[in-house]
MIMAR-405120 format. One record per residue (C-alpha): y negated, z negated, x negated; residue number from 1; residue in three letters. Coordinates in nm, 2 decimals. Example, Ala and Ser with C-alpha at 12.3 -4.5 7.8 and 13.67 -1.06 7.14 Angstrom:
north:0.45 up:-0.78 east:-1.23 nuse:1 lolo:ala
north:0.11 up:-0.71 east:-1.37 nuse:2 lolo:ser
REM end
This chain:
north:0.00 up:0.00 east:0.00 nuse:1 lolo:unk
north:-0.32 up:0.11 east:-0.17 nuse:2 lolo:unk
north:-0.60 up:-0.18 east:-0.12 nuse:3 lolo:unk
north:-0.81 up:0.07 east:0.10 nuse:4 lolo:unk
north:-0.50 up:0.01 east:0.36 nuse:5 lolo:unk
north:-0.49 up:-0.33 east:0.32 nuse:6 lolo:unk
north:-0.66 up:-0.60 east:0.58 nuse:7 lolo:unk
north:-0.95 up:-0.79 east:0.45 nuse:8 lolo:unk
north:-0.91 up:-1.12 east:0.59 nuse:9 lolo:unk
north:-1.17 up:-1.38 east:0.62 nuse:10 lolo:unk
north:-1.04 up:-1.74 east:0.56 nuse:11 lolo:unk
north:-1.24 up:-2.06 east:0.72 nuse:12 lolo:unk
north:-1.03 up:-2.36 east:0.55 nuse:13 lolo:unk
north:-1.05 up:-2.71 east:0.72 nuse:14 lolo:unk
north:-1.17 up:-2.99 east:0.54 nuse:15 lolo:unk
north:-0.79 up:-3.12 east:0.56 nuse:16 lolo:unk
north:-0.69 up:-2.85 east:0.31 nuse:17 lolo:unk
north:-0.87 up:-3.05 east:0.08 nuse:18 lolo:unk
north:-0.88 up:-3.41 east:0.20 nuse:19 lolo:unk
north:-0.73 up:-3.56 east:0.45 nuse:20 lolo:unk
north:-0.91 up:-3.85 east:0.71 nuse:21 lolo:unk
north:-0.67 up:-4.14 east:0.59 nuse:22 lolo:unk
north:-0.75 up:-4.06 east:0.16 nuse:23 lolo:unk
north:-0.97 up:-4.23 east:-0.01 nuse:24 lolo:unk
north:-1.07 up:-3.86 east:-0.20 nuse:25 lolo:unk
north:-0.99 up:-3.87 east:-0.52 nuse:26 lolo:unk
north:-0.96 up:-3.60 east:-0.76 nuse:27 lolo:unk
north:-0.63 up:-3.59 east:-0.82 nuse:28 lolo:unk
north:-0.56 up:-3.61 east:-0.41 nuse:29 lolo:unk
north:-0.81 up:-3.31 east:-0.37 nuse:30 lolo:unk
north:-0.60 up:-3.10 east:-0.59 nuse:31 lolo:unk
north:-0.27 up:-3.17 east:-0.43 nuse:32 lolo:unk
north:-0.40 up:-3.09 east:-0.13 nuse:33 lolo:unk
north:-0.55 up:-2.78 east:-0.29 nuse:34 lolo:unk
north:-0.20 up:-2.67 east:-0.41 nuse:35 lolo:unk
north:-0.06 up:-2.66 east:-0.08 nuse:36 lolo:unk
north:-0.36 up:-2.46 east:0.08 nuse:37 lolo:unk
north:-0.31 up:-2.24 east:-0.24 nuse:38 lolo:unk
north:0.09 up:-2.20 east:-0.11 nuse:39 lolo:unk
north:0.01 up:-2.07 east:0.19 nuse:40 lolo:unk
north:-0.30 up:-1.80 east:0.01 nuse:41 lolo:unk
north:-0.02 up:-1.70 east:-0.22 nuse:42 lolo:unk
north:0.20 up:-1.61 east:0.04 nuse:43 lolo:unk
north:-0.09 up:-1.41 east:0.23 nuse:44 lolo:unk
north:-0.18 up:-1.20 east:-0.11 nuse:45 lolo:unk
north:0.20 up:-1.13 east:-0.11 nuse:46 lolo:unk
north:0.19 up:-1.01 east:0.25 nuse:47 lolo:unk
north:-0.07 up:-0.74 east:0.10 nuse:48 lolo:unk
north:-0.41 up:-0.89 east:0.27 nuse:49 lolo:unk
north:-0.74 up:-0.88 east:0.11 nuse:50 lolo:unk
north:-0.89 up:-1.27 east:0.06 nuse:51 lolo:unk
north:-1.23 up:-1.40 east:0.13 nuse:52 lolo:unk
north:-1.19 up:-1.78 east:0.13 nuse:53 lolo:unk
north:-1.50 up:-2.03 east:0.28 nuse:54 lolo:unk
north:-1.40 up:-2.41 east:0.32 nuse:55 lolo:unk
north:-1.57 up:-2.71 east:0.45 nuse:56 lolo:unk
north:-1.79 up:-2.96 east:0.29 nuse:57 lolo:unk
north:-1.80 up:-3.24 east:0.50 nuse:58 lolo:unk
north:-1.63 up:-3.52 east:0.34 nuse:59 lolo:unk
north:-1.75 up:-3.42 east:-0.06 nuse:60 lolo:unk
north:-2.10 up:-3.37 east:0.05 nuse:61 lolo:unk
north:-2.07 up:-3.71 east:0.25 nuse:62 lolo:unk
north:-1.94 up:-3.86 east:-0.06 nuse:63 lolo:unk
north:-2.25 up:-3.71 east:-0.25 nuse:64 lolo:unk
north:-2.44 up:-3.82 east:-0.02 nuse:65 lolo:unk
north:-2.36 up:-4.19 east:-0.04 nuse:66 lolo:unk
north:-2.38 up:-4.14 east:-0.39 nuse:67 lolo:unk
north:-2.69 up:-4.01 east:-0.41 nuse:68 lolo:unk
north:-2.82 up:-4.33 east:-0.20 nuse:69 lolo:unk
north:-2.65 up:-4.59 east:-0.34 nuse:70 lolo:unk
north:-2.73 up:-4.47 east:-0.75 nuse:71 lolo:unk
north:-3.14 up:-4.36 east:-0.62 nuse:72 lolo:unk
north:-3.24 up:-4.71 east:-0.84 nuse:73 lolo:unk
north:-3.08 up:-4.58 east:-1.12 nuse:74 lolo:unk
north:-3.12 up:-4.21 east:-1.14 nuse:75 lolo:unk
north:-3.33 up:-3.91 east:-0.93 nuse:76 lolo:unk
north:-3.13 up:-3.89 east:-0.58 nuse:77 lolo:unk
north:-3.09 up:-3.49 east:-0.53 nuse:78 lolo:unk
north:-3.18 up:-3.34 east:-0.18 nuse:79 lolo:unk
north:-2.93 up:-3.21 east:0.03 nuse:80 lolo:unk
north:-2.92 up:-2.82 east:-0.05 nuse:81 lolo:unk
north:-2.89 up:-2.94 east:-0.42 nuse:82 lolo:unk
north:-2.57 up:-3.15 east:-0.27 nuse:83 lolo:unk
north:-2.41 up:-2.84 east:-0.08 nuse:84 lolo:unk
north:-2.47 up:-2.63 east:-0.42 nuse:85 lolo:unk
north:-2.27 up:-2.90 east:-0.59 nuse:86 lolo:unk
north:-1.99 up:-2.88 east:-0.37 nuse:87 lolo:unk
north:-1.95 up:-2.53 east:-0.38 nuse:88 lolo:unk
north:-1.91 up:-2.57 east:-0.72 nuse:89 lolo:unk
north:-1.68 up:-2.85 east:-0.71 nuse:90 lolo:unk
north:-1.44 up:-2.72 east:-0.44 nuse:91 lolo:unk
north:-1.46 up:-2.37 east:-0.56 nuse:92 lolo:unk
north:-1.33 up:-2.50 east:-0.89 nuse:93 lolo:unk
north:-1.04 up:-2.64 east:-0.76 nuse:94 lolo:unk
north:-0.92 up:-2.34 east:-0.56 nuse:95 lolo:unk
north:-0.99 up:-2.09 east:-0.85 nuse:96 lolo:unk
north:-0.83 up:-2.31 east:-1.10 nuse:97 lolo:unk
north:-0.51 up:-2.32 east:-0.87 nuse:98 lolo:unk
north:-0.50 up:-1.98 east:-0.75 nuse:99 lolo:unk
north:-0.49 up:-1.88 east:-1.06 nuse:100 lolo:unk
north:-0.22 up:-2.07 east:-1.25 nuse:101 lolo:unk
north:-0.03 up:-1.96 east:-0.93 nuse:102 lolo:unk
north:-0.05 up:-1.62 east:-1.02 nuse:103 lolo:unk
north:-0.02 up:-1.68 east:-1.36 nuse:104 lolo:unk
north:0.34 up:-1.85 east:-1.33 nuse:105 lolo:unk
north:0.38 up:-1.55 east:-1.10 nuse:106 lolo:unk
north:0.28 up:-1.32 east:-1.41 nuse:107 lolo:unk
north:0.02 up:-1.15 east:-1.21 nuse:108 lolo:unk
north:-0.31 up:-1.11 east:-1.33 nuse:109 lolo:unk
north:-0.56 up:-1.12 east:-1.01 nuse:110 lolo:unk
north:-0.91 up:-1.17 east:-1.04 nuse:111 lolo:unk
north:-1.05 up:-1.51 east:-0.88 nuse:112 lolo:unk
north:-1.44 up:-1.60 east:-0.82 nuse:113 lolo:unk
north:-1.68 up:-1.84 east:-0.62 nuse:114 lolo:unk
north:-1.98 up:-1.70 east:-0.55 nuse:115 lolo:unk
north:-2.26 up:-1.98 east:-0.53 nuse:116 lolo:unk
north:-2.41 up:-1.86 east:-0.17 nuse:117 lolo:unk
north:-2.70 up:-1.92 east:0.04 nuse:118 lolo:unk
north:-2.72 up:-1.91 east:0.41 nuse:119 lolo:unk
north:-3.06 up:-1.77 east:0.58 nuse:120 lolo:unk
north:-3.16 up:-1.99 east:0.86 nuse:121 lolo:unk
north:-3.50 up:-2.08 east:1.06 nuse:122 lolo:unk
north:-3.73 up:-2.38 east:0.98 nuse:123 lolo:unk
north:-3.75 up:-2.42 east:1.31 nuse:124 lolo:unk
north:-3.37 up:-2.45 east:1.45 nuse:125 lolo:unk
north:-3.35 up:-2.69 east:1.72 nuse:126 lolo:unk
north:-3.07 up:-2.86 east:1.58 nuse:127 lolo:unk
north:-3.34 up:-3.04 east:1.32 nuse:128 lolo:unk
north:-3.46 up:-3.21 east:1.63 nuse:129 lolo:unk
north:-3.08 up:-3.29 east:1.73 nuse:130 lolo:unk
north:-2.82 up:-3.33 east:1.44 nuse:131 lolo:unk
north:-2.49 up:-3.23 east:1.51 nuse:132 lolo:unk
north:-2.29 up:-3.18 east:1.16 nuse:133 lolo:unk
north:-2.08 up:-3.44 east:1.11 nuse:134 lolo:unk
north:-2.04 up:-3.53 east:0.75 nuse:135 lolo:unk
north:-1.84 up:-3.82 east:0.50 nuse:136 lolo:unk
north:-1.62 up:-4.01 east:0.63 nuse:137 lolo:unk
north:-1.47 up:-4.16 east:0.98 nuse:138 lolo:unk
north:-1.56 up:-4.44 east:1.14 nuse:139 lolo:unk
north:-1.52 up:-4.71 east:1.40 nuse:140 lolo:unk
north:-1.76 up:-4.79 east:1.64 nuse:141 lolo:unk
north:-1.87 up:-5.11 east:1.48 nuse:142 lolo:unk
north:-1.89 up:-4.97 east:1.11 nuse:143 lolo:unk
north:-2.13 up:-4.69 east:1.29 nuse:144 lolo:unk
north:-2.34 up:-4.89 east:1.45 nuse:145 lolo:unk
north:-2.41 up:-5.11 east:1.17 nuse:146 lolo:unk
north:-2.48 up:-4.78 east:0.94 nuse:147 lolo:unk
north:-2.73 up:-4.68 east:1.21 nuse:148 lolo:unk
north:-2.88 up:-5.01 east:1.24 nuse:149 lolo:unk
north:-2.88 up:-5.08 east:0.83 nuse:150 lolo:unk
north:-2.88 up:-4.68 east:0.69 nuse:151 lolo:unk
north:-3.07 up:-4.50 east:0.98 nuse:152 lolo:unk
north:-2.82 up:-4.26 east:1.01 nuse:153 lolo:unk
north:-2.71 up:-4.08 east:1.31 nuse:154 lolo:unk
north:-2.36 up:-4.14 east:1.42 nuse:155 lolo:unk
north:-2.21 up:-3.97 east:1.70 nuse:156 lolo:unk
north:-1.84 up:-3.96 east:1.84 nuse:157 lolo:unk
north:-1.71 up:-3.65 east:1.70 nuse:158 lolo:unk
north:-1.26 up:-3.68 east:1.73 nuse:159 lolo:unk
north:-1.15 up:-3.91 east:2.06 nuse:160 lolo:unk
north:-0.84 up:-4.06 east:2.06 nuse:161 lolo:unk
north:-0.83 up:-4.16 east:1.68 nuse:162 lolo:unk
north:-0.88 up:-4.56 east:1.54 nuse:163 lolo:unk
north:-1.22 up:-4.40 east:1.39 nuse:164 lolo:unk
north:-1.39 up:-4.13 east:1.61 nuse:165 lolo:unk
north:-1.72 up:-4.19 east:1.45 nuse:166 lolo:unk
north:-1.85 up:-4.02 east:1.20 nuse:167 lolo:unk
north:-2.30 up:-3.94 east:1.08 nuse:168 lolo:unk
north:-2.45 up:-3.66 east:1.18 nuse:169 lolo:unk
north:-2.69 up:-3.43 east:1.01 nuse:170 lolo:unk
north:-2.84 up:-3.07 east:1.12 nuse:171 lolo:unk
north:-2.63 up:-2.83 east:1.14 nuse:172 lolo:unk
north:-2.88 up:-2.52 east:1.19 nuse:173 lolo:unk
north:-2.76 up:-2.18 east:1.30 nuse:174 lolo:unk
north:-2.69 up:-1.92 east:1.05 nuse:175 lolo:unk
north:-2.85 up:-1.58 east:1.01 nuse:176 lolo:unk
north:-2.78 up:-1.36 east:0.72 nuse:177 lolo:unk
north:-2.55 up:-1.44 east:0.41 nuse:178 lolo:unk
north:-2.75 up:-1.34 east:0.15 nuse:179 lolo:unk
north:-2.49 up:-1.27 east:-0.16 nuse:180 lolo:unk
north:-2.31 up:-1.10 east:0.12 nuse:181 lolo:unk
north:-2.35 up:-0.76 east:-0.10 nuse:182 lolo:unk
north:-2.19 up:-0.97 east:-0.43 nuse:183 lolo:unk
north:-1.91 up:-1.05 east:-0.20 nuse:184 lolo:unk
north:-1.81 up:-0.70 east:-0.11 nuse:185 lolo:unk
north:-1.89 up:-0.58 east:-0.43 nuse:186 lolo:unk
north:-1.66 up:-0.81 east:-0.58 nuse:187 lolo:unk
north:-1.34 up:-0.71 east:-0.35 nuse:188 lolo:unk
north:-1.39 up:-0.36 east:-0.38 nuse:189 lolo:unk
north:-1.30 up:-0.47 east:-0.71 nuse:190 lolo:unk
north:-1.00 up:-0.64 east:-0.60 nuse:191 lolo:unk
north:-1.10 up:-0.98 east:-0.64 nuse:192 lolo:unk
north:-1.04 up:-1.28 east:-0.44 nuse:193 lolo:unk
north:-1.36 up:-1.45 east:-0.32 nuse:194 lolo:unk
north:-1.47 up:-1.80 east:-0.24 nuse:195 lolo:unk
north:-1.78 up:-1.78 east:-0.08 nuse:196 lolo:unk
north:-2.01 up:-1.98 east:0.14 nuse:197 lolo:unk
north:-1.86 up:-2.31 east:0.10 nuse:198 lolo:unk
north:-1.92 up:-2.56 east:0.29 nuse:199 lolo:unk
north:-2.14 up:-2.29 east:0.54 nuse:200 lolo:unk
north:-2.32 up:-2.18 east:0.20 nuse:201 lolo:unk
north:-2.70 up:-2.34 east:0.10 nuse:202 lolo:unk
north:-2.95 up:-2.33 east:0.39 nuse:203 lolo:unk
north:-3.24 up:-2.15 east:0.26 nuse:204 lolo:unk
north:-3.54 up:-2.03 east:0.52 nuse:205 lolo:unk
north:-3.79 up:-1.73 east:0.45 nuse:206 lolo:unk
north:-4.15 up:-1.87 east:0.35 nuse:207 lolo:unk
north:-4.42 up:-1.62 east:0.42 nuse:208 lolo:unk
north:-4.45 up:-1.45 east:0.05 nuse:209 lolo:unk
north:-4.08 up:-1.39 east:0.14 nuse:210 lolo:unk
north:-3.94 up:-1.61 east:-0.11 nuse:211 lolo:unk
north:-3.61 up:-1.82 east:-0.04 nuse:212 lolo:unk
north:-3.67 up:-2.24 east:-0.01 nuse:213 lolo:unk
north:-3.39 up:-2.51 east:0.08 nuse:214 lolo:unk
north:-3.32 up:-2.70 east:0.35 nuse:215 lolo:unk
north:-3.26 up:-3.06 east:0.42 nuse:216 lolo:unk
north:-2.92 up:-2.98 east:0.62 nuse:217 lolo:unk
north:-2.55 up:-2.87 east:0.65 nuse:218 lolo:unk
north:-2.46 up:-2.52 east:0.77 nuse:219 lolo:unk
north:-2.13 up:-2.51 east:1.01 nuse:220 lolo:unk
north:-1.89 up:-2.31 east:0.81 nuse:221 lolo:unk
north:-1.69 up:-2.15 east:1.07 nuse:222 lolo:unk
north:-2.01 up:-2.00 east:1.21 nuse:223 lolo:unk
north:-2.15 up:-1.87 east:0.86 nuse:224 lolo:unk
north:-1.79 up:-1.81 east:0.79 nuse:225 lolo:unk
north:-1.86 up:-1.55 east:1.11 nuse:226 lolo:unk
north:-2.10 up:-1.42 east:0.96 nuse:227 lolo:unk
north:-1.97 up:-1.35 east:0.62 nuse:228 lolo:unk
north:-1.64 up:-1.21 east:0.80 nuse:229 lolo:unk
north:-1.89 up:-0.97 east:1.01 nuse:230 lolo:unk
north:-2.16 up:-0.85 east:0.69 nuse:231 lolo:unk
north:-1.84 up:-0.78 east:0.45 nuse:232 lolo:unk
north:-1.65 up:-0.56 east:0.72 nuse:233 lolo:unk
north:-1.36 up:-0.80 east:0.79 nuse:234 lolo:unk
north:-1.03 up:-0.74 east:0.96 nuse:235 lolo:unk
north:-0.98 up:-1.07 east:1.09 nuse:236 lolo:unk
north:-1.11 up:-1.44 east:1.08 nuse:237 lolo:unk
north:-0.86 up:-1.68 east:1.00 nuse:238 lolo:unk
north:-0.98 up:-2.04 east:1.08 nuse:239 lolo:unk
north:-0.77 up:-2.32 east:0.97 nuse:240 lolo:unk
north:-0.76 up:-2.68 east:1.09 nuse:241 lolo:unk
north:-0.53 up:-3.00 east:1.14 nuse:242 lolo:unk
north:-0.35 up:-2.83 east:1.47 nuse:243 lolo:unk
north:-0.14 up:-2.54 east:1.53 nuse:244 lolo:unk
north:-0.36 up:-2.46 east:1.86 nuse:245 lolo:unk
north:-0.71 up:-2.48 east:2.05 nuse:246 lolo:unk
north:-0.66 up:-2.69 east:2.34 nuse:247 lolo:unk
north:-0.78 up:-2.73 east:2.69 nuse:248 lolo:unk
north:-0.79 up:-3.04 east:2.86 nuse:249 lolo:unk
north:-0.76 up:-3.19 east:2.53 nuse:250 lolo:unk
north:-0.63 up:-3.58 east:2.56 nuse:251 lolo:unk
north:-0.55 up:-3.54 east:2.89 nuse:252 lolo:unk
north:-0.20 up:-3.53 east:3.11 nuse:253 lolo:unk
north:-0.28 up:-3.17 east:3.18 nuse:254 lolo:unk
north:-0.34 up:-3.12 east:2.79 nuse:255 lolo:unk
north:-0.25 up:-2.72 east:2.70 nuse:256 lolo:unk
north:-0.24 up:-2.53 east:2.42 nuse:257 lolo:unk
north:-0.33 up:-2.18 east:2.41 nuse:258 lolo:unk
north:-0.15 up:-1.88 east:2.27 nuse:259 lolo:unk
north:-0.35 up:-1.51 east:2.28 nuse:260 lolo:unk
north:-0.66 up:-1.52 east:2.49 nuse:261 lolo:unk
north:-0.93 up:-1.26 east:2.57 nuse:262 lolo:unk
north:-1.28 up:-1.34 east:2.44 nuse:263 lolo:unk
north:-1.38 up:-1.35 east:2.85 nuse:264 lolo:unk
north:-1.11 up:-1.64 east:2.84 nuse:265 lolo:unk
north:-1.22 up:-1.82 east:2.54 nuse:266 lolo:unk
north:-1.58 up:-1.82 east:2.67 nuse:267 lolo:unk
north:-1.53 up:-1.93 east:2.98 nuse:268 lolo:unk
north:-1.31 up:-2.25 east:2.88 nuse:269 lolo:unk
north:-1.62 up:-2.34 east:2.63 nuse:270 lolo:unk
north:-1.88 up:-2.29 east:2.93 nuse:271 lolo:unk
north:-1.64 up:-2.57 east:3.10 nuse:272 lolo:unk
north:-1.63 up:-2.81 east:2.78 nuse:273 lolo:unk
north:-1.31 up:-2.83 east:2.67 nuse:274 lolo:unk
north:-1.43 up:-2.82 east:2.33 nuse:275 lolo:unk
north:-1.64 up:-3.12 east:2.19 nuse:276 lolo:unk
north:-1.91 up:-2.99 east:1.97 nuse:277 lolo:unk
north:-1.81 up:-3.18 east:1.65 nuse:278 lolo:unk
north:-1.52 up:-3.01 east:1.63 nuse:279 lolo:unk
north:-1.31 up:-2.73 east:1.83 nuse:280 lolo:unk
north:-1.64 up:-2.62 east:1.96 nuse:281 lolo:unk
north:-1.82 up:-2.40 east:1.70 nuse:282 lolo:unk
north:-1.44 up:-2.26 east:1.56 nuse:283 lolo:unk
north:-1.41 up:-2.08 east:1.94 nuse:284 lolo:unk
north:-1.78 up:-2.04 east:1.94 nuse:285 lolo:unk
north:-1.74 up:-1.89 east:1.57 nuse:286 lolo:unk
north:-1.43 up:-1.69 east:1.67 nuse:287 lolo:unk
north:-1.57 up:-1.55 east:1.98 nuse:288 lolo:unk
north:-1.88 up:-1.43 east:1.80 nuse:289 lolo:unk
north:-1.66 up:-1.21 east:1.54 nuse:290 lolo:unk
north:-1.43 up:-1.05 east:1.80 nuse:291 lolo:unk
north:-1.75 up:-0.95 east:2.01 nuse:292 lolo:unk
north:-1.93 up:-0.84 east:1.69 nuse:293 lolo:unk
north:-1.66 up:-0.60 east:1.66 nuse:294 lolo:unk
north:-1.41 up:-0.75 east:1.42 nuse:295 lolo:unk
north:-0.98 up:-0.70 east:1.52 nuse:296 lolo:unk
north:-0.91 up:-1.07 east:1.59 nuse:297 lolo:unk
north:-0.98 up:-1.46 east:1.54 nuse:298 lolo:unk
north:-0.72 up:-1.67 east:1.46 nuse:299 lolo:unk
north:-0.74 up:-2.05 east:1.51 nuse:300 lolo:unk
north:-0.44 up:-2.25 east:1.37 nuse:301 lolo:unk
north:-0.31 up:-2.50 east:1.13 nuse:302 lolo:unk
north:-0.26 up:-2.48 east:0.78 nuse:303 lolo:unk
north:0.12 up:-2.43 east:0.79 nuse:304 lolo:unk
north:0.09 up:-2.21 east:1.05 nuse:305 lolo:unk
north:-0.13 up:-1.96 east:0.90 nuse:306 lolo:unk
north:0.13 up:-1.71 east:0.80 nuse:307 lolo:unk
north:0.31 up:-1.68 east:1.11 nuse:308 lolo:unk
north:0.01 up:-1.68 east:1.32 nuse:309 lolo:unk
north:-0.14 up:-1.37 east:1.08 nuse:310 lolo:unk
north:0.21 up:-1.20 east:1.21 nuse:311 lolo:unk
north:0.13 up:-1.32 east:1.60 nuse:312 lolo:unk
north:0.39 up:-1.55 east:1.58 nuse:313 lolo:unk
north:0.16 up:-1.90 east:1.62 nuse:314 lolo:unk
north:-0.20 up:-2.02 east:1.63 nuse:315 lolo:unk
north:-0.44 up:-1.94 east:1.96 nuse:316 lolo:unk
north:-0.57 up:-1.58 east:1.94 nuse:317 lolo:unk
north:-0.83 up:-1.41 east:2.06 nuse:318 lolo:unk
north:-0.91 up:-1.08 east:2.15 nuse:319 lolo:unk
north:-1.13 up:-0.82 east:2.30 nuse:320 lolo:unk
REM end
């Protein structure tokens, strides 16, 4: 199969393929869990798919986060674009480092990069006025009403049903334009795999001489992760999470999971709030936006999944 034939697949990862809620997120857990995502990416390449990878930030830029408060008597605390640059780096390490001695035991030479990115968005977003992102870690109700009441942060209930549905907030503005989009596709026309727009990507707004200036915020990554799959031409947008399936009626007796939907489908279980905002919500919205925006398919699905789902086999997907 020449790589003109091939699909280009566009690959949201969860913030479980690189630490999961019950670690404490060290480095040495991050990579393990790294290892198994890379599995599963190995197996794809195999398959003959084209790889763009984006991932979450949430828990390492939480982490920064706390770290820039708690060390801001000893050292310079850094804003939080500087904190979602840092990430990327940090994250995108790990996968290229793995990826590649993957291959290499494999004795295949392919080429692996991550692509520091930036994420156009407006000043003006009303999410500034409304935070919605949840970042760091999980909490109980107690612990996040004392970091409100001590830390001024917002908390909001993000994951019923769990000993620690609570997590902070911060805003989560909507993404416009990727703009190393044309490094990206530049890179696998050149038979590369990608990691790109972690964590969302940087959120950077236009000023009026047109130059590019951060943002105090977190970008959603399935929704830049949209965007990116729609600017570079993709196939299909792979999102993965911690279940095999969106639900409706999630927690409840009627609780169902949903195999291949139409777009008409997926938008109208949204419009009835089956999926909370912190979390199912913006992967349908995200996957709804790419298959209306002209792309093949969204998949939504766990990380063990992700194979067979690619093959229709598992995983809620939606088409046209």
């Amino acid at each position: 199969m020449n790589n003109e034939d091939k699909k280009l697949v566009v690959i949201a990862l969860g913030g479980n393929a690189i630490k999961q809620a019950h670690e404490k997120g060290t480095a040495e857990e991050q990579f393990k869990n790294v290892e198994i995502t890379c599995e599963q990416l190995v197996k794809m390449n195999a398959l003959g798919y084209k790889l763009i990878i984006t991932h979450g930030n949430g828990p390492q830029a939480g982490t920064l986060l706390i770290q820039q408060e708690e060390g801001k008597k000893l050292v310079p605390p850094m804003p939080m674009d500087i904190v979602g640059a840092m990430t990327q780096g940090q994250i995108g390490y790990m996968f290229q480092n793995t990826l590649q001695n993957y291959f290499m035991q494999k004795g295949k030479t392919i080429p692996i990069t991550t692509i520091v990115t930036q994420v156009l968005v407006k000043e003006d977003d009303p999410d500034f006025n409304d935070p919605s992102k949840p970042v760091g870690p999980f909490y109980t109700e107690e612990e996040a009403m004392k970091l409100k009441e001590e830390k001024g942060y917002i908390v909001k209930l993000v994951k019923p049903n769990v000993d620690k549905p609570w997590r902070r907030v911060v805003p989560s503005p909507e993404p416009i334009k990727i703009v190393e989009s044309n490094c990206v596709q530049a890179l696998v026309d050149a038979h590369a795999i990608v990691i790109a727009s972690g964590g969302g990507g940087i959120p950077v707004m236009k000023k009026s001489d047109g130059t590019l200036a951060g943002l105090e915020a977190v970008i959603d990554k399935d929704k830049a992760g949209n965007i990116l799959a729609q600017e570079v031409n993709a196939d299909i947008y792979l999102i993965l999470t911690d279940v095999e399936n969106a639900k409706i009626n999630f927690g409840k007796p009627e609780e169902k999971p949903l195999g291949k939907i139409t777009v008409a489908e997926a938008e109208k279980y949204l419009a009835e709030g089956h999926f909370l905002a912190g979390s199912m919500g913006p992967k349908v919205t995200a996957a709804i936006r790419f298959v209306k925006a002209g792309g093949e398919k969204s998949i939504i699905t766990s990380l063990s999944n992700a194979v067979d789902a690619l093959d229709g086999k598992s995983g809620t997907i939606i088409v046209k």
